[in-house]
N, C-alpha and C positions, 0 to 999 in steps of 0.2 A: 102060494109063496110070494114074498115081497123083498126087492132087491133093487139095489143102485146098479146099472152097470155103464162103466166108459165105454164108447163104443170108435170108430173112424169111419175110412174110407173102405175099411175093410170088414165091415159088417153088411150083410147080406140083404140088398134093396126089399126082396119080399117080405123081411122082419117087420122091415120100417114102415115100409107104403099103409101099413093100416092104423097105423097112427097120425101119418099124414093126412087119410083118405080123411080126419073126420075135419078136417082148415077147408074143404070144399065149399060144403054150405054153413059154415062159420062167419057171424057177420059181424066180430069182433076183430078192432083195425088190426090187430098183431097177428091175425091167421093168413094173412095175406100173402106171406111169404114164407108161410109150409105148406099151401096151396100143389101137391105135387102135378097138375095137370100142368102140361109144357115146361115142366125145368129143367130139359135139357139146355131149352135156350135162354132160360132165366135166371142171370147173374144174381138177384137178389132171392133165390130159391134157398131153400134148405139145403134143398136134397142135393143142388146144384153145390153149394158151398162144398158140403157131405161129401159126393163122389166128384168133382170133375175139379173147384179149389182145392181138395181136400186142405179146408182149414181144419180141422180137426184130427189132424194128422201129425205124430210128435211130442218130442218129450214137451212135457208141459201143455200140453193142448189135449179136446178133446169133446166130445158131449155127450152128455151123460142124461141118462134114460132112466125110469120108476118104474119095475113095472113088476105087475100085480098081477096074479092066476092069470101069466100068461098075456096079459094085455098092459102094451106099454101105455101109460095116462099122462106124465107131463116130460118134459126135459129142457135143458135147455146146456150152451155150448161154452164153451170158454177157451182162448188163443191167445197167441203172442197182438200184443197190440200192434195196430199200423202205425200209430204214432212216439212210439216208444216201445225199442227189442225188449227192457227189462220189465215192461207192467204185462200183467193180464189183462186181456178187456173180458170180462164177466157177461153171462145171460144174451151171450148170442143165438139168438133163433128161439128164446124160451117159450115155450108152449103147453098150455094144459088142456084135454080135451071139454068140451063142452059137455057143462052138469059137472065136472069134477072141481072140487075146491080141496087143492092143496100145497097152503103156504108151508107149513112144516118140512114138507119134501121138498121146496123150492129152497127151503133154508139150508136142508143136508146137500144138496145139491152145490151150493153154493160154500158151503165146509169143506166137503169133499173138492171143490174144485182151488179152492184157496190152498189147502194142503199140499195138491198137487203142483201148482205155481210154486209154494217155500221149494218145495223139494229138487225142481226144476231149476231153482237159482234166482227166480225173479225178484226183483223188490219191491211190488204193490200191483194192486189190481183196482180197478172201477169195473161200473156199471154206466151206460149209456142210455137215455130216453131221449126221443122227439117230443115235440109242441103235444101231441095226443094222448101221451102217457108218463108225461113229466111230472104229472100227483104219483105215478108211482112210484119213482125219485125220491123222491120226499120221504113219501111214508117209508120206502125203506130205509133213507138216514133216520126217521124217527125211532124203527122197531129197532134198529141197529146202536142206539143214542144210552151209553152206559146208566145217565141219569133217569132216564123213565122204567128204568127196572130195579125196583129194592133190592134185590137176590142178589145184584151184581159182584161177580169178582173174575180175579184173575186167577189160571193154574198153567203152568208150563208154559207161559207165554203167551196162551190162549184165553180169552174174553167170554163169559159166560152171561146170559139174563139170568140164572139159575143154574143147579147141578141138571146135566145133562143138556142143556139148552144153549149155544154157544150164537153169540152174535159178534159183529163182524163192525167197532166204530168206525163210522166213514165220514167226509168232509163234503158236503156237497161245491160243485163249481157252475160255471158257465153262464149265459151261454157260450159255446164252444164251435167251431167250423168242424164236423167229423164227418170224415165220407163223402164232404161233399151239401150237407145237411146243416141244418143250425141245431144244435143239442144239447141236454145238462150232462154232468154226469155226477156220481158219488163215488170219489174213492179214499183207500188207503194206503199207508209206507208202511211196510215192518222193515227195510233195511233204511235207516231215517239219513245214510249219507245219500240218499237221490233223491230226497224228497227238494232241494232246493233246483237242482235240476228239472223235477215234472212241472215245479211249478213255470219255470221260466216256457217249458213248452206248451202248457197252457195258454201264457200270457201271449206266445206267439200263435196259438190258435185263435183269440179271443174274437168271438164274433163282434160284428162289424154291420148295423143296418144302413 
């Protein structure tokens, strides 16, 4: 059986840990912090986020898990952003086990988690990268970019590459001060009265060497 599921603080550590177990010996930079060995004390842990921030905790928040006969393969998280109550921040903590390739699921994940931001009230969401993973930045504003799909249309408000295939335009920016970090991000408005506001918080983020 193959299934999305939102999960919190309140889904059951032994579910998870074996999905985590496989960031161990993972020598890909993004495993580093689903690494579950010592996240008790590890503010930038998953599982630490998971049960003891619980950021994934709440209407509009949450992270959400693929999983397949029984074995969860990728996920990744989505919250109220820190730097604005009304955006999402997107692909918090996303991780896909090693040997498994799947962007498709990364895409419904990211559907599913847009949805649940409209429904929650928000007005737009991005996604965040570092200096290490900032081609992935990109490429997703590309796959995301209305013009590199013929098929392109619109239905209910919603952005399609084709029937059934829904992509997500987004605007890339930065660099950006997040967290603390120097970082791009890609995002979008669907309520377009805040968009002139994200940007002025941008402009007061805007990194600085």
């Amino acid at each position: 059986m193959k299934k999305l599921l939102r999960i919190d603080s309140s889904y059951p550590i032994d579910k998870i840990l074996p999905f985590c177990n496989h960031a161990i010996n993972d020598p890909r930079p993004g495993a580093v912090n689903m690494n579950p060995i010592g996240w008790e004390e590890n503010k930038a842990s998953f599982l630490y986020l998971l049960y003891c921030e619980k950021r994934y905790n709440g209407d509009g928040n949450g992270y959400i898990i693929y999983v397949e006969d029984d074995q969860i393969l990728c996920g990744g998280g989505f919250s109220v952003s820190d730097i604005d109550p009304h955006m999402t921040h997107l692909s918090s903590r996303s991780y896909t086990i090693p040997g498994a390739v799947l962007p498709r699921i990364h895409g419904q994940i990211h559907d599913l988690a847009i949805d649940i931001s409209i429904e929650a009230g928000r007005y737009g969401a991005f996604d965040s990268a570092n200096e290490y993973n900032k081609h992935f930045a990109e490429k997703y504003a590309a796959i995301n970019d209305p013009k590199n799909h013929p098929g392109y249309f619109m239905e209910d408000g919603k952005h399609y590459a084709k029937p059934g295939v829904r992509i997500h335009p987004m605007v890339p920016a930065g660099p950006i001060l997040l967290k603390g970090t120097k970082q791009w991000i890609t995002y979008m408005i669907w309520n377009e009265s805040h968009r002139e506001s994200f940007l002025q918080t941008l402009e007061n983020l805007k990194w600085s060497d």
